[in-house]
Wavefront OBJ file of the C-alpha trace (Angstrom):
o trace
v 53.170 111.385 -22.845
v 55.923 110.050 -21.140
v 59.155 112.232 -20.690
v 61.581 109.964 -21.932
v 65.418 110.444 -20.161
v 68.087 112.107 -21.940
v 71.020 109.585 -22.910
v 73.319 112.155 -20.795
v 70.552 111.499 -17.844
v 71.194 107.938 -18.381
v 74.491 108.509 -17.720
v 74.630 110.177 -15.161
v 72.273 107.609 -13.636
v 74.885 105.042 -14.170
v 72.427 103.394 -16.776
v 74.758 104.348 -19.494
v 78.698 103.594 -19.064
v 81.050 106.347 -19.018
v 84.366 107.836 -18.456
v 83.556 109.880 -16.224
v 85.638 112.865 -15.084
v 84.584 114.953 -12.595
v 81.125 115.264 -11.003
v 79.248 117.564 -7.900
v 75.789 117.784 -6.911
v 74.822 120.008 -10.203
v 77.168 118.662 -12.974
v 78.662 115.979 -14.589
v 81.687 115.887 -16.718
v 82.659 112.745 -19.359
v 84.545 111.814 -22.170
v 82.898 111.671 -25.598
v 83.696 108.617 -26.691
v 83.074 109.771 -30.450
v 85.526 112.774 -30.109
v 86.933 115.458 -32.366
v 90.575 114.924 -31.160
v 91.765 113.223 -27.939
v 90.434 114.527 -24.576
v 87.172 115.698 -26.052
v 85.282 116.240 -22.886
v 81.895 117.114 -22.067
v 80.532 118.722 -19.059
v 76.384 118.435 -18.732
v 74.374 119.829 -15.966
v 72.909 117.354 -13.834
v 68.973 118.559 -13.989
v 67.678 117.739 -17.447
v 67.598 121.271 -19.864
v 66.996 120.908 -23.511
v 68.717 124.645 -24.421
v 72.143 125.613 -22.581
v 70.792 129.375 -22.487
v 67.379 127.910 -20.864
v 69.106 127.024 -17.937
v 68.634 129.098 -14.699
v 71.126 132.115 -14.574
v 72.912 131.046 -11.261
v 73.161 127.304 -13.224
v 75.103 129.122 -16.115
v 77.975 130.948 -13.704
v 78.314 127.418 -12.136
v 78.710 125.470 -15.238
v 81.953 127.358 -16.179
v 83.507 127.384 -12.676
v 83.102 123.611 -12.379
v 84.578 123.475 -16.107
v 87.107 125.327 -15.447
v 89.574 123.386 -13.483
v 88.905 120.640 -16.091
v 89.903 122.721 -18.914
v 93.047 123.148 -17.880
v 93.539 119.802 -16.569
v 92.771 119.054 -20.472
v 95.709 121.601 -21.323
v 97.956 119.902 -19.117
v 97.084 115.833 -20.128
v 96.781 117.131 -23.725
v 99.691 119.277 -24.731
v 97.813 122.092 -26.966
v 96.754 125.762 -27.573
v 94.528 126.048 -25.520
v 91.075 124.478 -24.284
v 88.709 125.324 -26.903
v 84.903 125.622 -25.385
v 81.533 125.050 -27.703
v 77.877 124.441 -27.367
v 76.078 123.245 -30.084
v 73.544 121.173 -28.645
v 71.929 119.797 -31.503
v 72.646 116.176 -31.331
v 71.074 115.441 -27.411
v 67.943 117.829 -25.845
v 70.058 118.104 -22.855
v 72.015 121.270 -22.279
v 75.949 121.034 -22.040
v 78.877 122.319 -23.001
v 82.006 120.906 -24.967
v 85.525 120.933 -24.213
v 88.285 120.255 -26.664
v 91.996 120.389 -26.687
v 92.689 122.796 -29.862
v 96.019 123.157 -31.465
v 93.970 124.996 -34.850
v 90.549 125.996 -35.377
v 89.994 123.045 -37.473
v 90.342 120.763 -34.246
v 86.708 121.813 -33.348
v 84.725 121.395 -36.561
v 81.651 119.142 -35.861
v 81.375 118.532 -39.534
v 84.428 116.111 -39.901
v 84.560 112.586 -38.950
v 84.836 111.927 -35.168
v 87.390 109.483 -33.814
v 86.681 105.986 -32.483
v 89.327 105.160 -30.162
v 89.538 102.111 -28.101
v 87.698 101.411 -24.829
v 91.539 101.358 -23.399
v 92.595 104.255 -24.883
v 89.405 106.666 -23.515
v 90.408 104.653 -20.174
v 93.898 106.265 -20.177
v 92.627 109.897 -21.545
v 90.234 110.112 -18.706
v 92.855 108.875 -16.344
v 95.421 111.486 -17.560
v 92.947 114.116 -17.200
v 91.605 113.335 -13.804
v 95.126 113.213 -12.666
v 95.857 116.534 -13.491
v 92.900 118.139 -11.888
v 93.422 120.727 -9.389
v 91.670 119.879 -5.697
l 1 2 3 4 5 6 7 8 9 10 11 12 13 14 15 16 17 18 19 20 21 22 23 24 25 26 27 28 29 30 31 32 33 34 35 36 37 38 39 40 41 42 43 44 45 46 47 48 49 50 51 52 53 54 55 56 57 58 59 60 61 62 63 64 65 66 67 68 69 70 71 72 73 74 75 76 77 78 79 80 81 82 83 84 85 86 87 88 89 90 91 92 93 94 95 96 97 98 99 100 101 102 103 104 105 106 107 108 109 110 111 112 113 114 115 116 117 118 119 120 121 122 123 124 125 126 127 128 129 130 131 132 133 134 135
């Protein structure tokens, strides 16, 4: 059987275009283009892991530090409450972790209709976010 690549590995790789974010040797971090509100990031670990708790303990701390500054650059391009964080992980066998700019609860329901904004638009969201990164 041949171990087919994640659609998030394909990313990564470059195969798949994305809006990328931020990236380091372990992680990867991108818009969704389907998102729950604007800014809708996610942030996926480099090596493929079906389950987000399967991944090695050291890969878990360093998942949320390299989040971290991105959260809050979502806080800052994306006036809100706060930078909700959820995994779910049904839709893709890879492991990773979403980040979404909540103003109520409701803003991170999975179960209503996603957004489908323009290639232009995701273009500016990403750029807004990158530019408020810290470092």
């Amino acid at each position: 059987m041949i171990n087919m690549a994640t659609i998030f590995s394909r990313i990564i790789a470059g195969e798949i275009p994305s809006f990328k974010i931020a990236e380091n040797d372990q992680f990867y971090a991108f818009l969704d283009v389907f998102p729950l509100v604007p800014g809708h990031t996610l942030v996926v670990p480099k090596k493929e892991t079906d389950k987000f708790f399967d991944m090695d303990a050291s890969d878990l701390g360093a998942v949320l530090q390299f989040a971290r500054p991105i959260a809050k650059a979502i806080e800052k391009a994306f006036p809100c409450q706060r930078c909700g964080m959820a995994v779910i992980g049904l839709e893709v066998p890879h492991a990773h972790i979403h980040l979404v700019p909540l103003q109520t609860v409701g803003d991170i329901n999975f179960t209503k209709e996603k957004l489908h904004p323009s290639e232009s638009s995701l273009a500016e969201m990403a750029a807004s976010i990158r530019a408020n990164l810290q470092g």
